[in-house]
Rosetta silent file (secondary structure, phi, psi, omega in degrees, C-alpha in Angstrom):
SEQUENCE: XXXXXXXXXXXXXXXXXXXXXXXXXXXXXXXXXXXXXXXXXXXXXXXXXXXXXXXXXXXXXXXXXXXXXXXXXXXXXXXXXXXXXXXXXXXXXXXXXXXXXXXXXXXXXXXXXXXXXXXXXXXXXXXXXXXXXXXXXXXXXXXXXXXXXXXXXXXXXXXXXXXXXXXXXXXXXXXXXXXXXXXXXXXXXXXXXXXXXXXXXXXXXXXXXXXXXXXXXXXXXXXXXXXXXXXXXXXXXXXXXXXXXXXXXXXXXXXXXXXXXXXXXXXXXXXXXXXXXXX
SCORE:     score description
SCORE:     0.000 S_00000001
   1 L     0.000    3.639  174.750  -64.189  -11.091   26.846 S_00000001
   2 L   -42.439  144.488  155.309  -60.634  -12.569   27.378 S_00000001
   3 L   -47.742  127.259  171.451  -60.422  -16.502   26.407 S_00000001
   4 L   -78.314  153.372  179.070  -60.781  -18.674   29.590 S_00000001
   5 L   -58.821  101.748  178.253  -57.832  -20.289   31.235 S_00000001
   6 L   -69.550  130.650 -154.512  -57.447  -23.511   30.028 S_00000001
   7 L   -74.384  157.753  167.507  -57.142  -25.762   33.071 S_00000001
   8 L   -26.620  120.015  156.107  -53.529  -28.074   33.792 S_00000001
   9 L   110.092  -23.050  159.590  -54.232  -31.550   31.963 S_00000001
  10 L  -121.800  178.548 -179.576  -56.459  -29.867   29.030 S_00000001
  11 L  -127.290  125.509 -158.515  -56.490  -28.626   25.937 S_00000001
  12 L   -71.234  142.878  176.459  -58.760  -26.011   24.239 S_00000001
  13 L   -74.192  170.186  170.321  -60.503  -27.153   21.034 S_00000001
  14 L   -16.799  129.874  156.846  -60.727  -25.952   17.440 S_00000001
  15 E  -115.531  122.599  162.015  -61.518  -22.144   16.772 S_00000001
  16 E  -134.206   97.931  175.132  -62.705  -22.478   13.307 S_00000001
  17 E   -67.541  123.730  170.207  -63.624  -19.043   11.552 S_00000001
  18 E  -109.491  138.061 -165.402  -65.364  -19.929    7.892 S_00000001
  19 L   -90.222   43.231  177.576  -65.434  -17.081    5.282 S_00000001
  20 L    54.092  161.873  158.652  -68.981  -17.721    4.989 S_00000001
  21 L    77.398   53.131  177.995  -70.942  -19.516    1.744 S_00000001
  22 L   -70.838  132.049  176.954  -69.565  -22.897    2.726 S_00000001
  23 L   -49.038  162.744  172.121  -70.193  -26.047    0.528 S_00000001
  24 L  -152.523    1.142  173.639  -72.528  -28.143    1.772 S_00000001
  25 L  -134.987  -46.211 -167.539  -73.232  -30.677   -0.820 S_00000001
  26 L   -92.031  -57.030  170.965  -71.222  -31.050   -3.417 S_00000001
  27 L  -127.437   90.043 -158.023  -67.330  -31.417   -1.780 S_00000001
  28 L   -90.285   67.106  156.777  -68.166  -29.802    1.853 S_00000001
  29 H   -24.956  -67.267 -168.826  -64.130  -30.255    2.586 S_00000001
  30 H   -65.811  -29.315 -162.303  -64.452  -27.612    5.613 S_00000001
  31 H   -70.520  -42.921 -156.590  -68.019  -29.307    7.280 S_00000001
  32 H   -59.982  -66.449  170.080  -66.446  -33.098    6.879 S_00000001
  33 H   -17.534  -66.020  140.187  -63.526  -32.047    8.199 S_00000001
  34 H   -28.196  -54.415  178.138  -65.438  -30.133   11.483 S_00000001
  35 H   -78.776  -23.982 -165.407  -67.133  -33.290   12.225 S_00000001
  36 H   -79.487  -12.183 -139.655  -64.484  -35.769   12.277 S_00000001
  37 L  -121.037   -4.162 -171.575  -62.455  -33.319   14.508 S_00000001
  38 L  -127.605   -0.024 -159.919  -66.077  -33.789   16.566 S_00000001
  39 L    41.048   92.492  142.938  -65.965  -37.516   16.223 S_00000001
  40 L    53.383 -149.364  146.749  -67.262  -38.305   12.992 S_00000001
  41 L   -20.034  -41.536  170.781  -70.770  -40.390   13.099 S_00000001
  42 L   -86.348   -9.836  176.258  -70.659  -40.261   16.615 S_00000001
  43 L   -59.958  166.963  177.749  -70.416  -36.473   17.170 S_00000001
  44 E  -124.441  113.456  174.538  -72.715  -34.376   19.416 S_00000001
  45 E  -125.768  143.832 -116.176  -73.165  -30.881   17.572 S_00000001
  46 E  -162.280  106.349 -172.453  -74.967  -28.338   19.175 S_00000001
  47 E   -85.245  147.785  141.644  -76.386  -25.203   16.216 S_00000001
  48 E  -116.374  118.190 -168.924  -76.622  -21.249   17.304 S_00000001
  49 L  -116.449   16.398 -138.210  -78.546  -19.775   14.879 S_00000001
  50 L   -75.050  -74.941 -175.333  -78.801  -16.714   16.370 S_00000001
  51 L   -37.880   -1.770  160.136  -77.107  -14.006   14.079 S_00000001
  52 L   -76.252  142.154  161.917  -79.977  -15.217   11.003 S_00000001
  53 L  -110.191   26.789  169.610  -83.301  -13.357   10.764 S_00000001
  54 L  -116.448  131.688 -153.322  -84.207  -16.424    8.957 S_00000001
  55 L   -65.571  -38.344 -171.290  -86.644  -18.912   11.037 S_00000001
  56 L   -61.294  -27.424 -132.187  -85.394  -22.098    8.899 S_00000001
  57 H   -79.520  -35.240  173.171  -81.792  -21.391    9.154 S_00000001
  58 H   -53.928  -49.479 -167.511  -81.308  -23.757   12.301 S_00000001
  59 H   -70.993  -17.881 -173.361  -83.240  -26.450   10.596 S_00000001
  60 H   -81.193  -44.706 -167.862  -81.682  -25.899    7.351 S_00000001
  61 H  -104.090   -2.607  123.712  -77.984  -26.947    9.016 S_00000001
  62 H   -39.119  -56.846  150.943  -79.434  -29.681   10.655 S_00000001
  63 H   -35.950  -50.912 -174.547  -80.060  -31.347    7.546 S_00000001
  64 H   -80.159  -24.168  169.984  -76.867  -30.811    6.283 S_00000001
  65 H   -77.194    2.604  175.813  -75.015  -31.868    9.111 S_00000001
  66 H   -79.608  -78.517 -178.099  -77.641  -35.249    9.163 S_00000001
  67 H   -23.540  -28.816  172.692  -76.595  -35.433    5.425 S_00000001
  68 L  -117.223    6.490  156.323  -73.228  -35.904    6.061 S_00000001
  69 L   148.168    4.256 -145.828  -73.499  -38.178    9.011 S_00000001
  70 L  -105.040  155.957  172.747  -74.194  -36.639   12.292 S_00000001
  71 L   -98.275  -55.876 -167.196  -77.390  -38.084   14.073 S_00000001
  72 E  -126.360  100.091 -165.525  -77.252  -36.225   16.749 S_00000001
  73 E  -130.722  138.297 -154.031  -77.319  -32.713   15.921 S_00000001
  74 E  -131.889  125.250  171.305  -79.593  -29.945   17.633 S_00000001
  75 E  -115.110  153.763 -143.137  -80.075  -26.433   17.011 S_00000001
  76 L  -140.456   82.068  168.185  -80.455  -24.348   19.889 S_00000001
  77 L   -73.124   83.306 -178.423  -82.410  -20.700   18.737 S_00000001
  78 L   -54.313   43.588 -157.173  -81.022  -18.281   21.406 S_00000001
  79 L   -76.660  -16.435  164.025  -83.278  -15.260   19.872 S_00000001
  80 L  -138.266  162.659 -168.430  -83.330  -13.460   23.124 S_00000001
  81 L   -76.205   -2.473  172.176  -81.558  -12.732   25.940 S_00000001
  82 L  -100.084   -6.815  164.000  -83.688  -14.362   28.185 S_00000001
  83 L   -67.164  -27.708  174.912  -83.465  -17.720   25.921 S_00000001
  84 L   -63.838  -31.454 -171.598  -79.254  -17.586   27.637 S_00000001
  85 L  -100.733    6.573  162.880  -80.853  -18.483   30.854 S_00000001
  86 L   -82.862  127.885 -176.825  -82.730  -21.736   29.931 S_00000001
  87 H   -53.509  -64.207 -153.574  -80.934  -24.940   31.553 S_00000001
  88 H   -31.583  -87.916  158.320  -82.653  -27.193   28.864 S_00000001
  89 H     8.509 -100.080  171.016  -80.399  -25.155   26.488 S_00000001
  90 H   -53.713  -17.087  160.180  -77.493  -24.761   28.087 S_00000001
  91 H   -80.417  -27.239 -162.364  -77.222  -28.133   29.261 S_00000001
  92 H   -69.501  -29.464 -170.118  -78.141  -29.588   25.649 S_00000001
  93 H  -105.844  -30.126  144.914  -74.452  -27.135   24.595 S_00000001
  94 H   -13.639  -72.231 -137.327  -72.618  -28.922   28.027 S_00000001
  95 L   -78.505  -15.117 -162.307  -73.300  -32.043   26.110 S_00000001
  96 L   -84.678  154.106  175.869  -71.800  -31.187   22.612 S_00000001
  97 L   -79.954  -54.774  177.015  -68.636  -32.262   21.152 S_00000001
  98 E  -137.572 -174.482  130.668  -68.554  -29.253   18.717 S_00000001
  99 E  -155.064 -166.043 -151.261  -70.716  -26.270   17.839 S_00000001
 100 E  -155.073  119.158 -174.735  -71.597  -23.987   14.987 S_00000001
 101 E  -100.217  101.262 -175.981  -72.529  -20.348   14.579 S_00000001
 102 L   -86.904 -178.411  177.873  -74.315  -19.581   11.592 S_00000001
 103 L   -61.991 -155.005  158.450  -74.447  -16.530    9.862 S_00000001
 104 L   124.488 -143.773  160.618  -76.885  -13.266    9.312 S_00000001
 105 L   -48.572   80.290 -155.336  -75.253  -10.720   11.602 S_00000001
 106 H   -68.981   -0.721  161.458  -72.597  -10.171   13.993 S_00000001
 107 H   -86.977  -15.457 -171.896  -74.254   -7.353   16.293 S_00000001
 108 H   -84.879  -20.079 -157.949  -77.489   -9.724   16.599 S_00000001
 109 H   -83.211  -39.183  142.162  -75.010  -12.610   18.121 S_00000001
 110 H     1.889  -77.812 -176.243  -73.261   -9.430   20.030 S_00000001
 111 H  -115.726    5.258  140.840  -76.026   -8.364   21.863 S_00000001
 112 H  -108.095   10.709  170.164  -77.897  -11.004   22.292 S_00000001
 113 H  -139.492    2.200  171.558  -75.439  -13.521   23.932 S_00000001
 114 L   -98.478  130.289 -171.695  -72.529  -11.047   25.173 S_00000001
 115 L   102.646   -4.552  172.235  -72.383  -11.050   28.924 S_00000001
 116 L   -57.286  177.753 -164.800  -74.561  -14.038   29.177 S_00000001
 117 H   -85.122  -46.160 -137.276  -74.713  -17.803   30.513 S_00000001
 118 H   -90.307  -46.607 -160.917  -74.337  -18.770   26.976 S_00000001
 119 H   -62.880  -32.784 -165.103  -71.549  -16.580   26.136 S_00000001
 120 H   -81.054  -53.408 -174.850  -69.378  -17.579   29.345 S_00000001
 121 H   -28.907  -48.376 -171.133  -70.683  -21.159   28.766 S_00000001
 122 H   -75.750  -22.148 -122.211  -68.788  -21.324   24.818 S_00000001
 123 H  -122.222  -60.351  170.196  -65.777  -19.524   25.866 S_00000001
 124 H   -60.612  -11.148  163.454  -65.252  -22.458   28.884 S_00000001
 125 H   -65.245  -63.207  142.649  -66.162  -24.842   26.692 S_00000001
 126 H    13.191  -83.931 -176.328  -63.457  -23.933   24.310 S_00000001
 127 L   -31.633  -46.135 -149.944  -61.200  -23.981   27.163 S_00000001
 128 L  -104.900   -0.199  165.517  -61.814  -27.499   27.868 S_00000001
 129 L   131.722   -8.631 -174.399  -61.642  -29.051   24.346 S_00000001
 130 L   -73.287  162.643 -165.248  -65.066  -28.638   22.788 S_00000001
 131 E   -87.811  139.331  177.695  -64.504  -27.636   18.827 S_00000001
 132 E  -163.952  133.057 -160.080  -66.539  -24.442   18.108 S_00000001
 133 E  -149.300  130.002  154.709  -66.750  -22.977   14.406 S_00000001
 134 E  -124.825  178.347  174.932  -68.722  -20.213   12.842 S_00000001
 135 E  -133.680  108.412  177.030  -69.296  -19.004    9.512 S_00000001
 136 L    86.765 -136.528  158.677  -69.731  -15.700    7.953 S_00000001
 137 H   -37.718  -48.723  175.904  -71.244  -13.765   11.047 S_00000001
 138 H   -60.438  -21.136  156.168  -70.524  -16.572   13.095 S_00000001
 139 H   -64.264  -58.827 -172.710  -66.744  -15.815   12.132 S_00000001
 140 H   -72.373  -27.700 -174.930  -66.198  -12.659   13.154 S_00000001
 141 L   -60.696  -18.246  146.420  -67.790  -13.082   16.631 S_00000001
 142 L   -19.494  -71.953  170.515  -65.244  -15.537   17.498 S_00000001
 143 E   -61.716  150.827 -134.786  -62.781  -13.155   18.235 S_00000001
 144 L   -89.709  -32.939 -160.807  -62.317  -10.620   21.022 S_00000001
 145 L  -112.917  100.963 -171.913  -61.629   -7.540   18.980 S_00000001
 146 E  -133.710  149.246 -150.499  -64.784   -7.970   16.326 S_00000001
 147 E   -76.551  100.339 -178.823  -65.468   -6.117   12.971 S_00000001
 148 E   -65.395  -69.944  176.423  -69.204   -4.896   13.683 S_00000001
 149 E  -141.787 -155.592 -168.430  -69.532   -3.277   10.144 S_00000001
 150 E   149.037 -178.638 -169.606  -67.722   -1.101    7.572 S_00000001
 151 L  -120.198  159.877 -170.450  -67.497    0.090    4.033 S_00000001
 152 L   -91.595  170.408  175.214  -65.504   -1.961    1.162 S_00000001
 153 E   142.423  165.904 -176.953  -62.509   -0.942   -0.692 S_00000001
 154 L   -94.258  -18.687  167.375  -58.495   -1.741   -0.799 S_00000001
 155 L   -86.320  107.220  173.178  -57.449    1.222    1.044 S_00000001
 156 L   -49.036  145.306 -166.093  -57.492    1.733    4.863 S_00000001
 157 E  -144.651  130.277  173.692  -59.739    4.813    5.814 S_00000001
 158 L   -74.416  133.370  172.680  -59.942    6.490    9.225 S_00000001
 159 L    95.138  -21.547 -178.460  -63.670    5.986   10.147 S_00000001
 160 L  -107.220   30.272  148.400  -64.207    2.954    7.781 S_00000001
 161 E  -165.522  142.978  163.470  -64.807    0.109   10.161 S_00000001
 162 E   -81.992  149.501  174.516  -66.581   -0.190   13.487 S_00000001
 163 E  -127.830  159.000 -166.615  -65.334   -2.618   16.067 S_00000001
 164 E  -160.439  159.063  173.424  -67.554   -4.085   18.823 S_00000001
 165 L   -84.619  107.244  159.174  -66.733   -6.797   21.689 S_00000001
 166 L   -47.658 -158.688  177.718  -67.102  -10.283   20.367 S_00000001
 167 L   -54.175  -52.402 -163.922  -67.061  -13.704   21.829 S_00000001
 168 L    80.677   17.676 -174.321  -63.379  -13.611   23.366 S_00000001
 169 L   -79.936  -39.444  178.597  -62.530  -17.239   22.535 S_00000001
 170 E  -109.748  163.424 -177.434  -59.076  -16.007   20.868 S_00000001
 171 L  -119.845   -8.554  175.211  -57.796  -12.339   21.653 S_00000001
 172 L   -74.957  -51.542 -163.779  -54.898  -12.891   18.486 S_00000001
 173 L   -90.831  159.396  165.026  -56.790  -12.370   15.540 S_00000001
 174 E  -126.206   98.590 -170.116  -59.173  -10.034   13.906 S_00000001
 175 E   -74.613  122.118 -157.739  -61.423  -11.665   11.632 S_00000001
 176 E  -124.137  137.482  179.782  -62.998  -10.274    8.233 S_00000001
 177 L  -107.068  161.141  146.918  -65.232  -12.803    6.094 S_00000001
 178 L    65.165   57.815 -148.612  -66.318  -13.204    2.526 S_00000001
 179 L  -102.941  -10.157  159.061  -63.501  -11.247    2.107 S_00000001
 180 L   -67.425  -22.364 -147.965  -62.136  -11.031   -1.572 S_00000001
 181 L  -104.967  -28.578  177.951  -65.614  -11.464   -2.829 S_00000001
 182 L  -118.627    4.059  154.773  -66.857   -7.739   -0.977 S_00000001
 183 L    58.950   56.772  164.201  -63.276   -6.394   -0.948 S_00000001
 184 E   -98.235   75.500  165.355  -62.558   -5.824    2.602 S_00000001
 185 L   -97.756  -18.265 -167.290  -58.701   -5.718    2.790 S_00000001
 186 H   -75.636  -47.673 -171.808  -59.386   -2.045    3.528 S_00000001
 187 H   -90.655   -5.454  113.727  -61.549   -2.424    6.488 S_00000001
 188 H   -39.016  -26.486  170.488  -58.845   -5.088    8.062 S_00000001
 189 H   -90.753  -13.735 -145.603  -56.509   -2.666    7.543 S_00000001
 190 L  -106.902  -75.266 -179.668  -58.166   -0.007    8.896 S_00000001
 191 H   -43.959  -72.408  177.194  -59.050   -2.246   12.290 S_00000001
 192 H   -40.569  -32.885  158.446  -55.462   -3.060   12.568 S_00000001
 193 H   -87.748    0.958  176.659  -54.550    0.479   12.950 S_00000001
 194 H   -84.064  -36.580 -165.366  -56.277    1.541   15.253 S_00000001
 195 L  -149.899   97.812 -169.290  -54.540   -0.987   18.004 S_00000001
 196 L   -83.692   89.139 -168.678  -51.486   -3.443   15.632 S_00000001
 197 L  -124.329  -70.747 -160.185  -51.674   -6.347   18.367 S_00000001
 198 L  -106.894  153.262 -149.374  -53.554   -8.944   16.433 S_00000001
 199 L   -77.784  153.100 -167.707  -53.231  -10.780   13.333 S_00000001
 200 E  -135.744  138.818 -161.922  -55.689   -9.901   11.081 S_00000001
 201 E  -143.446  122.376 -169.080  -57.134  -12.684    8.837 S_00000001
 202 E  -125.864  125.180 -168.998  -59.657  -12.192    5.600 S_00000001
 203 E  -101.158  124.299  151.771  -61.779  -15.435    4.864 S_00000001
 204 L   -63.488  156.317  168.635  -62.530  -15.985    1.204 S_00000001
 205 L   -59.837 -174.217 -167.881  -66.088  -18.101    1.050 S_00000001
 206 L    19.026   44.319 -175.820  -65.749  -21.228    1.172 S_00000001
 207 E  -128.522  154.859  159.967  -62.655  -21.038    3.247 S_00000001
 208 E  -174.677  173.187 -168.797  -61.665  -21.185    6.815 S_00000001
 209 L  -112.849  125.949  165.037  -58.697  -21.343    9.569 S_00000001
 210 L  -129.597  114.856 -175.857  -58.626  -24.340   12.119 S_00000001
 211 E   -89.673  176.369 -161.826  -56.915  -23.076   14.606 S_00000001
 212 L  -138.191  132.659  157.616  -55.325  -25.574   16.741 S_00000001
 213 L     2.583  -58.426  166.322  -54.461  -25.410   20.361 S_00000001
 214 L   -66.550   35.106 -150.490  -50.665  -24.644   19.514 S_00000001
 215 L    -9.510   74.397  155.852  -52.470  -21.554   18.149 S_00000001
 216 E  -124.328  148.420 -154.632  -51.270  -22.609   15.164 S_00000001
 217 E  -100.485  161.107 -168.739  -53.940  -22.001   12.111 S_00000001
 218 E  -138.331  100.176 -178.730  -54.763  -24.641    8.758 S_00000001
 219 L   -77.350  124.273  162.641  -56.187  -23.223    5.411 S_00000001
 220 E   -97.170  162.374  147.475  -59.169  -25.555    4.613 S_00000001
 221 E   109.273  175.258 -146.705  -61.279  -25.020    1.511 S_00000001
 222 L  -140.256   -9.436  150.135  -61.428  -23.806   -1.917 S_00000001
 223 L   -95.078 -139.366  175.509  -60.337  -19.755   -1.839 S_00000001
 224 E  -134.540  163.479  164.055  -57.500  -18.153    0.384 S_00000001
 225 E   -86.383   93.936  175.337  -56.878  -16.684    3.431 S_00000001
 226 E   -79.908   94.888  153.824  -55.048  -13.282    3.420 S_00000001
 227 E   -32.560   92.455  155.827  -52.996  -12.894    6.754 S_00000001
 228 E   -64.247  113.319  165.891  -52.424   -9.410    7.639 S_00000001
 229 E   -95.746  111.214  165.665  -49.055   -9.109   10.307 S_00000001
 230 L   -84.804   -4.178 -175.009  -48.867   -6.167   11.923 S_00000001
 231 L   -44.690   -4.320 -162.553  -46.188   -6.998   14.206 S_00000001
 232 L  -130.831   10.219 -165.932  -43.511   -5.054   12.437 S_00000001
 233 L   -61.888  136.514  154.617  -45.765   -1.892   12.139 S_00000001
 234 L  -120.425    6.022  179.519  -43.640    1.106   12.342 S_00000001
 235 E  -179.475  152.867 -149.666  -45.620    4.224   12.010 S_00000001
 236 E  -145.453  156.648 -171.781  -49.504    4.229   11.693 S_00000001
 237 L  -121.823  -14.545 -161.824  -51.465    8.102   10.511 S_00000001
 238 H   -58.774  -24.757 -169.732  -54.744    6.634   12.084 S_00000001
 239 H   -71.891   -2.311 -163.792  -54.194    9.015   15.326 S_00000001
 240 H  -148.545    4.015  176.091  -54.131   12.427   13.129 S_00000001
 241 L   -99.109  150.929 -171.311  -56.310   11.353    9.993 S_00000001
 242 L   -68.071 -157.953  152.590  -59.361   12.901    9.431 S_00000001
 243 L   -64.710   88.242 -167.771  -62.501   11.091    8.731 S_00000001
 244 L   113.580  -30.092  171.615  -62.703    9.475    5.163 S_00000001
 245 L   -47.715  149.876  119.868  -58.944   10.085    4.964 S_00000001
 246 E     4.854  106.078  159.601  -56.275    7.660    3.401 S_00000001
 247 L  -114.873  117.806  161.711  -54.118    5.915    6.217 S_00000001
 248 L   -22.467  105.309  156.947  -50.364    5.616    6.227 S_00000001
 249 E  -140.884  138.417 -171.190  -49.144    2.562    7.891 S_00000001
 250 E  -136.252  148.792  170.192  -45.874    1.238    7.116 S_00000001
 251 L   105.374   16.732  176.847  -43.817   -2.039    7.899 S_00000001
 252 L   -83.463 -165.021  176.738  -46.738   -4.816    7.493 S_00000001
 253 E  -139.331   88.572 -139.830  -46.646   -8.230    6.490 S_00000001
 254 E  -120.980  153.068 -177.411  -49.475  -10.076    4.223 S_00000001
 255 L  -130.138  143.891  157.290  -49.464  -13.644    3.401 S_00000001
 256 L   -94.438  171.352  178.505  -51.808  -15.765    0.546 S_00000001
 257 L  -150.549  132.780  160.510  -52.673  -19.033    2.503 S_00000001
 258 E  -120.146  157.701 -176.430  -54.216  -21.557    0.243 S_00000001
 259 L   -46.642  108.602  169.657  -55.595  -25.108    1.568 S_00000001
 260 L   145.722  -39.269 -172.752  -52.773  -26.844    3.213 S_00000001
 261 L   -43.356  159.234  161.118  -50.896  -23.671    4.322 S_00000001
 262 E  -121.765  177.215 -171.231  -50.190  -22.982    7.992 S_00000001
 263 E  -150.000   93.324 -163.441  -49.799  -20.010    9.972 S_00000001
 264 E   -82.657  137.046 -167.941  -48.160  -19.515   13.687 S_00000001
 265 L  -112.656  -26.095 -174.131  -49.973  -17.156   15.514 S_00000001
 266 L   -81.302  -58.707 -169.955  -47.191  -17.363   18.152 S_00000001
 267 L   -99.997   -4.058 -178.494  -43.963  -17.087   16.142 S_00000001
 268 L    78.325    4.013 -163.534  -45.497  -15.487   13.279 S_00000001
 269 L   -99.330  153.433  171.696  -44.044  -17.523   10.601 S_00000001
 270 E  -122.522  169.452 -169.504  -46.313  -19.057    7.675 S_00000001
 271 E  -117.899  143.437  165.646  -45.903  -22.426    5.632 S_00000001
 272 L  -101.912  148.607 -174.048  -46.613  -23.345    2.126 S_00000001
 273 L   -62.054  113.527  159.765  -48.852  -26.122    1.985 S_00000001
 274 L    -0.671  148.763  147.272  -47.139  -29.989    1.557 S_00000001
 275 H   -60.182  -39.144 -172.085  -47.536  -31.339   -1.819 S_00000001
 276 H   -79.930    2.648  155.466  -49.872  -33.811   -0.930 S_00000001
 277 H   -72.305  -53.732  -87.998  -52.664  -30.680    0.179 S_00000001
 278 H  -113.672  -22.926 -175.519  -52.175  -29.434   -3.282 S_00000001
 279 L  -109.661    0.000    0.000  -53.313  -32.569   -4.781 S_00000001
């Protein structure tokens, strides 16, 4: 599930995790933003609907991406694993410029597109410059190391989040959505102790991180991002706590990120956003 090797001469596009319950009408900041980074009016965007149990939901974000300009936008309902092995399909996501993972569930997009044509197909896509953004479900599956479920609360707990293998387009981060509004700092914290490699990053709605080639990340959007760094971790309890226990961990490093902020994924350092995001 590693990110593919981006070849000599290219550059991989946009990862952009959204903390789900994105505008879409009245100031859609993060969608406009997605397309032009897709070439505007002229983009090719290319829907996965998968993680919804709801039949509409592709057809539903068609509209809104017609509504804000795109023509030619397709949604492509992978609902089984034998839908990864249609050409039609898979050439129709060849052709796109960007695509977009809606929500519902991050174990339905899990195990019905990891190990798959489709799965290798986004991850090389990436690689080679196409833009690729989810939301909500479609957020955590991005990542390599991805939060299958858990229970809420502000306190890390041994036992209170599952991890499962995502997508694999980035292997830095660990990605928790909708995350002030169900009060997962606990279950981000919790993930992070079990293995303190990667950055751990909890999307308010209407928020999201465009990460950029330079892995360096962009607060879009109307909450915040909280950055967990574990890099400086010096002592962690998760190996000797019981189930439901309290975990120790000492030495981290949390950031607010509001729209305009940056983030380094590489050097670690964050940015406060320019006065002119602020305005």
């Amino acid at each position: 599930m590693s990110p593919s090797r981006v070849q000599d001469g290219d550059a991989r596009g946009l990862i952009v995790p959204i903390g789900g319950a994105e505008e879409k009408v009245r100031s859609p900041a993060i969608l406009r933003r997605f397309i032009e980074a897709c070439g505007g009016n002229e983009a090719r965007i290319a829907i996965i609907p998968t993680a919804s149990a709801v039949d509409d939901t592709g057809a539903r974000y068609e509209s809104v991406f017609q509504d804000l300009g795109v023509d030619r936008v397709r949604s492509l309902p992978f609902q089984s694993r034998a839908d990864c092995e249609r050409e039609d399909w898979l050439n129709k996501l060849k052709r796109a410029h960007g695509i977009f993972l809606t929500g519902g569930n991050q174990l339905r997009l899990s195990t019905t597109l990891g190990g798959t044509p489709v799965a290798r197909l986004l991850r090389s896509l990436n690689a080679a410059g196409v833009h690729l953004a989810g939301t909500s479900a479609g957020a955590a599956f991005l990542c390599e190391h991805m939060i299958a479920f858990g229970d809420e609360g502000a306190s890390p707990r041994a036992n209170l989040v599952s991890l499962a293998p995502g997508l694999g387009v980035t292997n830095r981060v660990i990605i928790d959505q909708h995350f002030r509004q169900r009060d997962r700092l606990g279950r981000l914290l919790s993930a992070l102790a079990y293995n303190p490699f990667a950055v751990g990053l909890g999307l308010d709605e209407d928020t999201a991180a465009f990460i950029g080639p330079d892995d360096r990340l962009e607060v879009a959007g109307s909450g915040a991002i909280t950055v967990v760094d574990p890099a400086g971790v010096e002592f962690s309890s998760m190996d000797s706590a019981n189930r439901g226990d309290p975990v120790c961990i000492l030495g981290l490093k949390l950031h607010i990120l509001t729209a305009g902020a940056t983030f380094d994924l590489t050097t670690r350092q964050a940015a406060a956003p320019l006065e002119s995001s602020r305005t």
